[in-house]
N, C-alpha and C positions, 0 to 999 in steps of 0.2 A: 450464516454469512461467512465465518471464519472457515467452514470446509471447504464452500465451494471456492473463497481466494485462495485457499492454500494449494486443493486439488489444481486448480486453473497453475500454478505459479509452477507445482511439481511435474507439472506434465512435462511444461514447457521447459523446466529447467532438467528432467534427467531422459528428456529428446535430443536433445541437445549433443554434440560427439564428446566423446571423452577427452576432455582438458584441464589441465592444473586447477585448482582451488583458484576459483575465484573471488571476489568480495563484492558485493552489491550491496548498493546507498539505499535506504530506505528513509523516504525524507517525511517528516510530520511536521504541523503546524500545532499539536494539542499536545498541552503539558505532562510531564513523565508520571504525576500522581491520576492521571484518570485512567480508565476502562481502555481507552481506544490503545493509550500505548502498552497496556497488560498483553492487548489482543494481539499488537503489533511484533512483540517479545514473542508470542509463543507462535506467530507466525515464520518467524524469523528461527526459533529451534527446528521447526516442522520442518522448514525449506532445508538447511542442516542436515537433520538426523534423515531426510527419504532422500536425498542424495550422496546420503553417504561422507557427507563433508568435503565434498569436490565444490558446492559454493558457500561461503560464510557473508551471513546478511546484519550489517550495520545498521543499528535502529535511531535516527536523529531525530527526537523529540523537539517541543518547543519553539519552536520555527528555526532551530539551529543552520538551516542550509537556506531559511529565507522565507519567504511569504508564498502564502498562495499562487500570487501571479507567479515567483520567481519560482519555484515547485512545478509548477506545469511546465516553465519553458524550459526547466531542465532534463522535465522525464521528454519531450520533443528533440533534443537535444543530443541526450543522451548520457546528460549529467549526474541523471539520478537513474533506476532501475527500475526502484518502486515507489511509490507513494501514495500516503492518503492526504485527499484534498479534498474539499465540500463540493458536493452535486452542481452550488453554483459558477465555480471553475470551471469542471466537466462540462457545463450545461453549453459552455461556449465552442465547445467540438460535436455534441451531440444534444440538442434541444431537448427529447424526451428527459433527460436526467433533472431540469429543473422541477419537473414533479413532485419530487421527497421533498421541494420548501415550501409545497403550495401549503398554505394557513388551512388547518382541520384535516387535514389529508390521511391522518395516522390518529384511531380510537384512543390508545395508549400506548405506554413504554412495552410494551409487548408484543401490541400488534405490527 
């Protein structure tokens, strides 16, 4: 999962024309000691180092830029760039996405 967001984010960001160093918000609602924002960190090097450092990506943990709701309306917006938000957010632009909450859906933490 972390290739395919990083490949998806590098495409579009060294498509992109050549422009000063940018900074892009990365907005999270999960706290800085889990997994997701480990994932978030080395996403944000990746984006970095395969552009050459033309964009630097700020990682806001903990709901620091806000809630869920206020997370989506910002990437719509244009407030934020990136972010992770839970399927059930998502699920309100694109139905299929509610799937990952359905109860027994996933065997285990692996599958």
């Amino acid at each position: 999962m972390k290739t395919l967001a990083t490949l998806a984010a590098a495409i579009a960001l060294v498509a992109a024309p050549d422009i000063p160093q940018q900074t892009l918000k990365f907005a999270r609602v999960n706290e800085a000691s889990t997994l997701f924002h480990e994932a978030a960190e080395w996403i944000a090097e990746q984006i970095e180092e395969r552009t050459d450092d033309k964009y630097k990506v700020d990682v806001f943990p903990s709901s620091q830029l806000g809630n869920e709701e206020t997370i989506t309306e910002g990437l719509q917006i244009g407030s934020f760039q990136m972010a992770y938000t839970g399927p059930t957010f998502l699920s309100q632009f694109h139905q299929p996405m509610a799937i990952s909450e359905a109860p027994f859906i996933w065997n285990c933490y692996e599958h």
